[in-house]
C-alpha positions in Angstrom: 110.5 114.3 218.1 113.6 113.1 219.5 115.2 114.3 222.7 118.7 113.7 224.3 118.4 114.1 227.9 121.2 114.3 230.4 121.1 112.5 233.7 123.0 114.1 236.2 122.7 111.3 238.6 119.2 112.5 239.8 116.6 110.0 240.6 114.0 112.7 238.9 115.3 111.8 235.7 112.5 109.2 235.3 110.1 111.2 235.7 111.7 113.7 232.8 112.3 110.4 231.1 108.4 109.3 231.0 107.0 112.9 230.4 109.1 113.4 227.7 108.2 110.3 225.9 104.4 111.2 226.6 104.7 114.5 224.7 107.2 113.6 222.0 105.7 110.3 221.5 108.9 108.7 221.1 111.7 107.5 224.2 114.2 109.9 225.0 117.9 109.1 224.8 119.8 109.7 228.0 123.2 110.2 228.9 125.3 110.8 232.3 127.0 113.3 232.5 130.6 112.1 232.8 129.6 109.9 229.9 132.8 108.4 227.9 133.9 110.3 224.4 132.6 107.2 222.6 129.0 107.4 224.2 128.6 110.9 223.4 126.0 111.1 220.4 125.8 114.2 218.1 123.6 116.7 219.0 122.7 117.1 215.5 120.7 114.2 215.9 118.5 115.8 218.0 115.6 118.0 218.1 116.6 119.1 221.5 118.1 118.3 224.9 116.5 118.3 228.7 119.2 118.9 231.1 118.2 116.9 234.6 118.4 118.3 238.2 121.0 116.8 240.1 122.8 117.3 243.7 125.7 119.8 243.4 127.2 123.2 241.8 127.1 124.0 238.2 130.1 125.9 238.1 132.0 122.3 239.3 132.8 119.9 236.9 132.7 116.7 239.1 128.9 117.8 239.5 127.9 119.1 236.0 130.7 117.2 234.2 130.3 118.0 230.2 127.1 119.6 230.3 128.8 123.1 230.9 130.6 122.6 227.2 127.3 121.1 226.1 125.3 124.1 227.1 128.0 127.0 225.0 128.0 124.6 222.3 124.2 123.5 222.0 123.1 123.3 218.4 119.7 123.1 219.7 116.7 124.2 221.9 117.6 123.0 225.3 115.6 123.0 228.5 117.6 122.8 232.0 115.6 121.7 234.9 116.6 122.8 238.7 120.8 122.0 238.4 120.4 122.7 234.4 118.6 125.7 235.1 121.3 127.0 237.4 124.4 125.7 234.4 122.3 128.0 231.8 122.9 130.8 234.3 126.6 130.1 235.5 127.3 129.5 232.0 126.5 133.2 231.5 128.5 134.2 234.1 125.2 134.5 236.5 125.9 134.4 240.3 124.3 130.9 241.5 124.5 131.3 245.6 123.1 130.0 248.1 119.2 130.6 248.2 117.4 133.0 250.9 115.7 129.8 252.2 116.4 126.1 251.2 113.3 124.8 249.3 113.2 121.2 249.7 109.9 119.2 248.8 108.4 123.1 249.0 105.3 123.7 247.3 105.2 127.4 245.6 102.9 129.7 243.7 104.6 130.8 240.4 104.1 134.3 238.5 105.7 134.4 235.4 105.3 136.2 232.2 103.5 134.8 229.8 105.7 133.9 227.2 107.5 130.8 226.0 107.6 127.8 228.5 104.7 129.6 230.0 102.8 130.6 226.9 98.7 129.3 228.5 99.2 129.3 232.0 97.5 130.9 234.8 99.5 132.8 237.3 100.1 131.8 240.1 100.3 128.5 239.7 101.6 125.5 242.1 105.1 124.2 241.5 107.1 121.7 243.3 111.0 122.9 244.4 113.9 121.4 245.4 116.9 123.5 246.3 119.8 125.0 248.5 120.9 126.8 245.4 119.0 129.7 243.2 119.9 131.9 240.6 120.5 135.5 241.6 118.7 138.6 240.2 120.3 140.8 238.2 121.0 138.6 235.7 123.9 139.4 232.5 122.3 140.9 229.5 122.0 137.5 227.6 119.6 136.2 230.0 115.9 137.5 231.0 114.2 136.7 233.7 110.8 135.0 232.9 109.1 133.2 236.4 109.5 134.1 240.1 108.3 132.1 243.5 106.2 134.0 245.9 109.2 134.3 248.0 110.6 136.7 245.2 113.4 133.3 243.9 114.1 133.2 240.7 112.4 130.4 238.9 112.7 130.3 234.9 114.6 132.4 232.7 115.5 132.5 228.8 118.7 133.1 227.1 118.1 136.6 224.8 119.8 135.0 221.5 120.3 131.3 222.0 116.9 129.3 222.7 117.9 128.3 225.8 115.4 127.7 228.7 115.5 127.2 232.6 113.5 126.4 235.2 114.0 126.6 239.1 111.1 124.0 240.2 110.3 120.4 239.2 107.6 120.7 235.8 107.9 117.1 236.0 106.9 116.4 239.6 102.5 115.5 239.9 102.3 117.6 242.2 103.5 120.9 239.8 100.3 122.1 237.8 101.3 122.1 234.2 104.0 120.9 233.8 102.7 118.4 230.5 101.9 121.4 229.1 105.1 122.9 229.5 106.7 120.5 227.8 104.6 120.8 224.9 105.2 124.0 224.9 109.5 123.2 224.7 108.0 121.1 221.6 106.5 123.5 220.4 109.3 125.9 220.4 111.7 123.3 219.3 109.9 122.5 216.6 109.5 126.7 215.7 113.2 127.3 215.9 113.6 124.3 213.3 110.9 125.7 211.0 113.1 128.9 210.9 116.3 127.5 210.4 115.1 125.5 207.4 113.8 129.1 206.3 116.7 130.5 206.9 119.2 127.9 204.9 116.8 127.9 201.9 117.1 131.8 201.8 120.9 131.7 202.3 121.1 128.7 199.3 118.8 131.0 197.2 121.5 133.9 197.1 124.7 131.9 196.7 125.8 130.1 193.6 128.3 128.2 195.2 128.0 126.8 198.7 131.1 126.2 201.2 132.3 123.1 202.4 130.9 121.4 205.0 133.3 120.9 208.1 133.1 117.9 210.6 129.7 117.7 212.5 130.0 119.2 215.8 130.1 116.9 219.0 129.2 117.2 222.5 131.6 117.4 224.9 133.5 114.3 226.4 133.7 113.2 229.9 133.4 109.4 232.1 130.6 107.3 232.1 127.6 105.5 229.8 124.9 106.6 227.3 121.7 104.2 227.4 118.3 104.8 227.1 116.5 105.0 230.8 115.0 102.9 233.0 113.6 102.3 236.5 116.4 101.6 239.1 115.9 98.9 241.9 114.1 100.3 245.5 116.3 101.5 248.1 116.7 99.7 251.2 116.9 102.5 253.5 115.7 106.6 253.3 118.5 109.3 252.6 118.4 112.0 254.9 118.1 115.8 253.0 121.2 117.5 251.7 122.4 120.3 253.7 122.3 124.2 253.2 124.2 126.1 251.5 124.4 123.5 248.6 123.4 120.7 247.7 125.5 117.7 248.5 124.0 114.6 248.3 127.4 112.9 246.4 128.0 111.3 243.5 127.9 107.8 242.6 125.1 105.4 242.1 121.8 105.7 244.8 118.8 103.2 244.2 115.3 103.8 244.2 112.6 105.3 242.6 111.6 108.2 244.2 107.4 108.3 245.5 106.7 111.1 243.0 107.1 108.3 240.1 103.2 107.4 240.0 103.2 106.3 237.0 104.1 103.2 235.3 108.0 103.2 234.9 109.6 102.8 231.5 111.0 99.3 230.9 114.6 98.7 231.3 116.2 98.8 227.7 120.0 98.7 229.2 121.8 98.6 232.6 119.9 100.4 235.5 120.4 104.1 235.8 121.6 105.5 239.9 119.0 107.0 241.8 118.1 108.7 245.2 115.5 106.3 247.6 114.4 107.0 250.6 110.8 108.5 251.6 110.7 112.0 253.0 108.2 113.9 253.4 106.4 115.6 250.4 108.6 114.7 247.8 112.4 114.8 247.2 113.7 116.9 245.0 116.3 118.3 243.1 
């Protein structure tokens, strides 16, 4: 199964990066961000996109660059992890705000309900977080809630039509329970949605005698920067203090260093390094 996953400049992205390739088997693809119009593969060459955390606000472009267009345009299932979680949400015209508390290298129970990403787990459950930001409850109509901290936060929610996923916490941090088999369970329910749609076209070619053109293949978004497959980036020389409440701001640009949750072995380096955040701090630096 192949998976696109987008880096917004989030040193977690190698752990996605790994854990992705141990459940599908196969390397993911990745892509920042602000990635050029030229590096910007079709989607439809995808059985689903991973949306990294990152520092930032969804609803700003210089910190979510294309992945807002991505996310209304998606062909297929996509899961958004802590910054993705919170673009599913804006994107539906969700309040993100500052959270109660921020959460950073927090360890939480999870109750949740049961379904989807969460289809097998216990309750209660121990999950890592990382954030200034959270996703505010009510949610619009198109969305449902589907995972909650024990501080009430919202962490996961679905989108009603589109099979769209989020999740507040790090799944792919050690130190959150689970979080291999929640990613089989994305497979899973990528590879569900594509058993229906196959269903679906041979029912719709069954009833027509003629069939329509076919227009142009849809394309992501275009933005600034590099598509490459992932790989370690060099240690950092030096820690990086916390980002500050209300919002993440940790900047943009490139930031060595793998972070201590990586444990491990790191992917080899197919193309130019990707940034990361460094440092030690304690528990474990998230986003």
């Amino acid at each position: 199964m192949k998976t696109l996953l987008i880096d917004n400049y989030d040193s977690y992205t190698y752990n996605l990066f790994q854990l992705i390739a141990e459940v599908n088997g196969e390397e993911p693809v990745v892509v920042l961000n602000d990635a050029p119009p030229d590096d910007i593969p079709d989607l439809r060459d995808f059985a689903n996109v991973v949306v990294s955390p990152g520092p930032g606000h969804p609803a700003k472009r210089r910190d979510f660059g294309i992945v807002g267009e991505l996310l209304a345009a998606a062909p297929v299932p996509v899961l958004g992890v802590c910054l993705g979680h919170q673009g599913i949400a804006a994107g539906e015209r969700a309040w993100v705000t500052p959270a109660p508390e921020p959460r950073h290298g927090h360890l939480s129970t999870v109750r949740h309900n049961g379904q989807d990403l969460f289809e097998g787990l216990p309750q209660q459950f121990t999950a890592v977080r990382y954030h200034s930001l959270s996703v505010r409850e009510p949610l619009p109509l198109s969305l449902e809630p589907t995972a909650w901290a024990e501080d009430g936060v919202l962490m996961g929610l679905r989108h009603r039509s589109r099979p769209l996923w989020g999740v507040q916490f790090h799944p792919e941090s050690v130190l959150t329970e689970f979080g291999h088999r929640m990613f089989v369970n994305f497979r899973e329910l990528t590879a569900s949605r594509a058993r229906e749609t196959r269903t679906a076209k041979a029912r719709t070619s069954g009833t027509r005698t003629t069939e329509p053109p076919c227009g142009p293949r849809p394309q992501a978004p275009r933005g600034r920067g590099s598509t490459r497959r992932a790989g370690p980036p060099a240690p950092s020389r030096g820690p990086v203090p916390p980002p500050s409440h209300p919002a993440d701001r940790r900047g943009r640009g490139r930031r060595g260093g793998l972070h201590p949750d990586v444990h491990r072995r790191a992917p080899r380096v197919l193309a130019r390094q990707l940034p990361g955040r460094g440092g030690t701090v304690p528990f474990l630096v998230l986003r």
